[in-house]
FILOTOR-563568 format. One record per residue (C-alpha): residue number from 1; residue in three letters; y negated, x negated, z. Coordinates in steps of 0.2 Angstrom, whole numbers, plus 5000, padded with zeros to 4 digits. Each point is the difference from the previous one (the first is absolute). Layout:
# FILOTOR-563568
REC    i   aa     y     x     z
REC  NUM  Ala     Y     X     Z
...
//
This chain:
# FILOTOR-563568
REC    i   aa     y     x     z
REC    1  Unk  4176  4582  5630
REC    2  Unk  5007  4984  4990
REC    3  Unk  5017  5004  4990
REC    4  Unk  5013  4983  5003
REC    5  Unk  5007  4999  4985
REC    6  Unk  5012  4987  4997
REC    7  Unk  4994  4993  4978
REC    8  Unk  5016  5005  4996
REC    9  Unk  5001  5018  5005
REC   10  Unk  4983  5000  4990
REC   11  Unk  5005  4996  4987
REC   12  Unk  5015  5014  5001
REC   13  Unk  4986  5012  5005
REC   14  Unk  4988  4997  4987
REC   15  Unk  5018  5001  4986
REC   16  Unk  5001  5017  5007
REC   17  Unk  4982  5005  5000
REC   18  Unk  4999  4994  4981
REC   19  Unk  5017  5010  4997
REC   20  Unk  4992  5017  5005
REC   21  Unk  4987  4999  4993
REC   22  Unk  5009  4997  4983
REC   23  Unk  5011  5015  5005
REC   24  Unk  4982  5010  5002
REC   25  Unk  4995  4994  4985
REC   26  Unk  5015  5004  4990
REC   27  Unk  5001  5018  5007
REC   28  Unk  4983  5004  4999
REC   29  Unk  4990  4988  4986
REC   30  Unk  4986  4993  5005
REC   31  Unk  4981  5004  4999
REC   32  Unk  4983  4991  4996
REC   33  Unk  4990  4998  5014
REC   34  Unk  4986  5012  5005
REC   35  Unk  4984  4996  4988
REC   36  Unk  5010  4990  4987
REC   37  Unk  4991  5006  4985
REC   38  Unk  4984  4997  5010
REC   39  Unk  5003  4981  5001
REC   40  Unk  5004  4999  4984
REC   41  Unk  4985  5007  4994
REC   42  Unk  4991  4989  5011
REC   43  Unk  5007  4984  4995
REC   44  Unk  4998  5006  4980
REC   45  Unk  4982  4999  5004
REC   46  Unk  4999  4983  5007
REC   47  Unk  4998  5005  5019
REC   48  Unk  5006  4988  5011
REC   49  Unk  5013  5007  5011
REC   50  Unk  5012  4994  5013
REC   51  Unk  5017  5008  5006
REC   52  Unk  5011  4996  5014
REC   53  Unk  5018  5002  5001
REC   54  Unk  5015  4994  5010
REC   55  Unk  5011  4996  4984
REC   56  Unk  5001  4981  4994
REC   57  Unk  4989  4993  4988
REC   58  Unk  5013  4999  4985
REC   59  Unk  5006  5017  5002
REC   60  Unk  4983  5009  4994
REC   61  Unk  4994  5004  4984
REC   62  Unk  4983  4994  4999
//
């Protein structure tokens, strides 16, 4: 089933999403991902890795 959504009310939507989440965070800090410290590790030795992620580009610390 396909959602009809109407690009402003996405946009309201995904305000609202971003807004808890920033209430989440606030409340409860946030955490490194599972296996952090082993990714690190990794790329300190000059393995080649790849991650995906849903964030934007310019919103991660590479």
């Amino acid at each position: 089933m396909k959602l009809r959504i109407k690009p402003s009310e996405m946009k309201v939507l995904l305000s609202r999403k971003l807004e808890y989440f920033k209430q989440i965070i606030t409340k409860n800090g946030i955490m490194a991902i599972p296996y952090v410290e082993f990714l690190i590790d990794i790329k300190n030795n000059e393995f080649k890795i790849a991650l995906a992620t849903g964030a934007k580009r310019e919103k991660l610390k590479i």
